[in-house]
C-alpha positions as CSV (number, residue, x, y, z in Angstrom):
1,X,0.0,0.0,0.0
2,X,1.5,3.5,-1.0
3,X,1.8,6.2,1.4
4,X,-1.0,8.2,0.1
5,X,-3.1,5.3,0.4
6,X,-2.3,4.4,3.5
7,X,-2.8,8.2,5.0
8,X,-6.5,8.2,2.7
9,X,-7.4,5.0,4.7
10,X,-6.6,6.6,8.1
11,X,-8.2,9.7,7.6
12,X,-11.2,7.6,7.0
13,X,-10.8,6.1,10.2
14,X,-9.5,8.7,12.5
15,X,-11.4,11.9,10.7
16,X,-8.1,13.8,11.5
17,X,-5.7,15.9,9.3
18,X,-3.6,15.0,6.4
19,X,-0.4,16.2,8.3
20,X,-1.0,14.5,11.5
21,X,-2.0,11.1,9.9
22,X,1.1,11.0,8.0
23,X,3.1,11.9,11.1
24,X,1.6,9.0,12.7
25,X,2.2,6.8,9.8
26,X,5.9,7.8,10.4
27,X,5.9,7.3,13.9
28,X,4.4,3.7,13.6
29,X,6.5,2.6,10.9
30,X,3.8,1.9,8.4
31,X,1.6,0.5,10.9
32,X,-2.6,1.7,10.4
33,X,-3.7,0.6,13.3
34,X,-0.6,1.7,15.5
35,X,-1.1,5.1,14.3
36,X,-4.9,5.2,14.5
37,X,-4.0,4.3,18.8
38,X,-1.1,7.5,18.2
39,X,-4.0,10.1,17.1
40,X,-6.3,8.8,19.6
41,X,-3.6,9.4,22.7
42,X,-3.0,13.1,21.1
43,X,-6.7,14.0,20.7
44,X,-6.7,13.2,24.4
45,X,-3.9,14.9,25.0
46,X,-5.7,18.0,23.1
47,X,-9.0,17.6,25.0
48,X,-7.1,17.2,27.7
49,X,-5.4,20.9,27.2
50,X,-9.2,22.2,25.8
51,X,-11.0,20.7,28.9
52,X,-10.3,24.1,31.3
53,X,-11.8,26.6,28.4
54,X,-15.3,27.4,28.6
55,X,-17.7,26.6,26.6
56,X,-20.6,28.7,26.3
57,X,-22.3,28.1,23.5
58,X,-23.7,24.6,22.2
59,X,-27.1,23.4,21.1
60,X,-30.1,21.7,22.8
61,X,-30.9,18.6,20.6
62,X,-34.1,16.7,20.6
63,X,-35.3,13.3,20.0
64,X,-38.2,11.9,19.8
65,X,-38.4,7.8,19.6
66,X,-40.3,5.5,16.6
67,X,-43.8,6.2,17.2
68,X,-43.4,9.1,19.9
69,X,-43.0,6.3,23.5
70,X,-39.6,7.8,24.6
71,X,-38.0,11.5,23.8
72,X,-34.8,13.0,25.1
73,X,-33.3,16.6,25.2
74,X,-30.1,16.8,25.3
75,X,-27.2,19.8,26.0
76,X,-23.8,19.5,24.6
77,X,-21.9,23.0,25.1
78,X,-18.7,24.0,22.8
79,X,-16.5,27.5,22.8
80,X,-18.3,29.4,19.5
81,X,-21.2,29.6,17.9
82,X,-19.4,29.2,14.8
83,X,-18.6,25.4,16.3
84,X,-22.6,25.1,17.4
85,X,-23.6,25.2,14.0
86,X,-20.9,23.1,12.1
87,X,-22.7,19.4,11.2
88,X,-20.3,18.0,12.8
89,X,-21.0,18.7,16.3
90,X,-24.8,18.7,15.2
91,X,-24.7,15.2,14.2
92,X,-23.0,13.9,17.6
93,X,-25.4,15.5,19.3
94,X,-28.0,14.0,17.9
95,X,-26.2,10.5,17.8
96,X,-25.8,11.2,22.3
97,X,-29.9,11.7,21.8
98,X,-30.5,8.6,21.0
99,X,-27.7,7.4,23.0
100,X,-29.5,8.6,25.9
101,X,-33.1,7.3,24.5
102,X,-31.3,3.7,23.8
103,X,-29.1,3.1,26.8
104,X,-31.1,5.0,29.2
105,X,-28.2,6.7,31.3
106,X,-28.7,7.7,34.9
107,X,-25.9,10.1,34.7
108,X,-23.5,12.0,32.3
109,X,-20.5,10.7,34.0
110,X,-19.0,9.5,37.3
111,X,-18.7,12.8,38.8
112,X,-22.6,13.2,38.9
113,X,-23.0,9.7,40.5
114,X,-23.8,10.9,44.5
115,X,-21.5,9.0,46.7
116,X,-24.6,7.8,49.3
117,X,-25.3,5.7,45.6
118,X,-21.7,4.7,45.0
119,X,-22.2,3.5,48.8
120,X,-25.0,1.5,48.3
121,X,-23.8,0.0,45.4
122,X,-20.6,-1.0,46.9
123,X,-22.6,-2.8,49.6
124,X,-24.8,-4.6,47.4
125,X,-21.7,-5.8,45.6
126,X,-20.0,-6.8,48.7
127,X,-22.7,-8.9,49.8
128,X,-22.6,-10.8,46.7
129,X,-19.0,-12.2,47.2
130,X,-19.3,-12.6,50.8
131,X,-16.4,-15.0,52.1
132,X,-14.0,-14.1,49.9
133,X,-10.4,-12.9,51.0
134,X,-10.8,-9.3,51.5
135,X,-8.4,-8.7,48.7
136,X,-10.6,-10.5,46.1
137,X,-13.7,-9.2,47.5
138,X,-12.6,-5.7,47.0
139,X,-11.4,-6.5,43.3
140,X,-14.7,-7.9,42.6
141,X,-16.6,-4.8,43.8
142,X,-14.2,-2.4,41.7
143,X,-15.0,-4.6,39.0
144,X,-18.7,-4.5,39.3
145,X,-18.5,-0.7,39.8
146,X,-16.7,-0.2,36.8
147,X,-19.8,-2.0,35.0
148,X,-22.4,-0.5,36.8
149,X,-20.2,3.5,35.7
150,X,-20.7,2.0,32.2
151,X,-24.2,1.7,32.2
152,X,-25.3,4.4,34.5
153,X,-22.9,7.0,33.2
154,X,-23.1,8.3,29.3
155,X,-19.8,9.3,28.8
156,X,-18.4,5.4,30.3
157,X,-20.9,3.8,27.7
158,X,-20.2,1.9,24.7
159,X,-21.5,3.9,21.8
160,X,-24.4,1.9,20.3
161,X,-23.1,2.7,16.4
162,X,-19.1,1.1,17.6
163,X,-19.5,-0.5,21.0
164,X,-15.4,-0.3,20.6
165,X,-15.7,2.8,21.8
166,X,-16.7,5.0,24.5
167,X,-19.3,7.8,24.7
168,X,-16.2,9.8,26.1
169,X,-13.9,8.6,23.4
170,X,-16.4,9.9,20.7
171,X,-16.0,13.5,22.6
172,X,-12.7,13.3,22.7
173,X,-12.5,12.8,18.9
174,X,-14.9,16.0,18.4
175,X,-12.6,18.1,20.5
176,X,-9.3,17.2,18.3
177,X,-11.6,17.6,15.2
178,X,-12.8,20.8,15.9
179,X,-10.3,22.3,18.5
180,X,-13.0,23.1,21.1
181,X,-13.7,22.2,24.5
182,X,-17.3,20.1,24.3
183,X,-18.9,19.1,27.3
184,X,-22.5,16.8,27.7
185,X,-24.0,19.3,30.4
186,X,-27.1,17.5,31.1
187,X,-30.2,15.1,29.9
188,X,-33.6,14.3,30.0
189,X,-35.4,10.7,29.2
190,X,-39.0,10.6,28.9
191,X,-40.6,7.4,28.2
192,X,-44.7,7.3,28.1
193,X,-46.2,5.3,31.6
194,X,-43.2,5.6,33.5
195,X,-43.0,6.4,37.2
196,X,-41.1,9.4,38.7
């Protein structure tokens, strides 16, 4: 495969520039998929950097469900307004929509879990590998928390369109496309005949 092929064929995976994909090319020897894990640690490395900027402006997305049983709002913030409007970010946020009307989320991510339910959880999990070393019991429960963060908490879930990859890894890759800060802010799930 020549070079230019090679750089065509990661762009199409990674959606990043020309420039870096050949860098990473470089940088793997040749290697697609080593580079596509290279421009996924530098678009964190960019959100990263991006994360402390505020973003201000964003869009509130809607989505009703087939035949109108379950519809979502959602708020996904950026910098500009200029960003707000590119398709781009658009089409994420509507893809986190129906994230959120698929997966049913409790949460946008851990830091919005309250610790009195962390607690609870903790216990419950404990209880279920009762006489276990204490070692192995605790292992268990940081395992089963770490399942129960990926399907309470949007940004820890697998995307339904690449289960591969994390609703957080999806904003990642909008923040190195874009060169924005992007943040989920918050969510609603309605779903006709349930309780509050």
């Amino acid at each position: 495969m020549s070079i230019l092929d090679a750089v065509k064929k990661l762009r199409f995976k990674t959606s990043a520039g020309m420039m870096e994909c050949k860098d990473a090319l470089k940088e793997s020897g040749g290697d697609i998929e080593k580079a596509v894990e290279i421009l996924r640690k530098k678009g964190i490395a960019k959100a990263a950097k991006k994360a402390s900027r505020i973003a201000g402006e964003g869009v509130i997305e809607s989505y009703i469900h087939t035949r109108g049983r379950i519809g979502v709002l959602l708020e996904v913030s950026c910098e500009t307004d200029f960003v707000a409007k590119n398709s781009e970010f658009k089409k994420v946020a509507r893809e986190l929509s129906m994230q959120v009307a698929a997966a049913n989320p409790l949460y946008v991510s851990r830091a919005d879990v309250p610790a009195d339910s962390v607690a609870r959880e903790k216990d419950i999990f404990r209880t279920q590998v009762t006489g276990k070393p204490a070692d192995v019991v605790e292992k268990v429960v940081e395992g089963k928390l770490e399942k129960y963060y990926s399907e309470a908490c949007l940004l820890e879930q697998p995307f339904i369109k690449d289960p591969n990859l994390k609703i957080k890894d999806i904003i990642t890759q909008l923040i190195a496309k874009l060169g924005e800060n992007i943040v989920v802010k918050r969510f609603v799930r309605f779903e006709v005949g349930e309780e509050f």
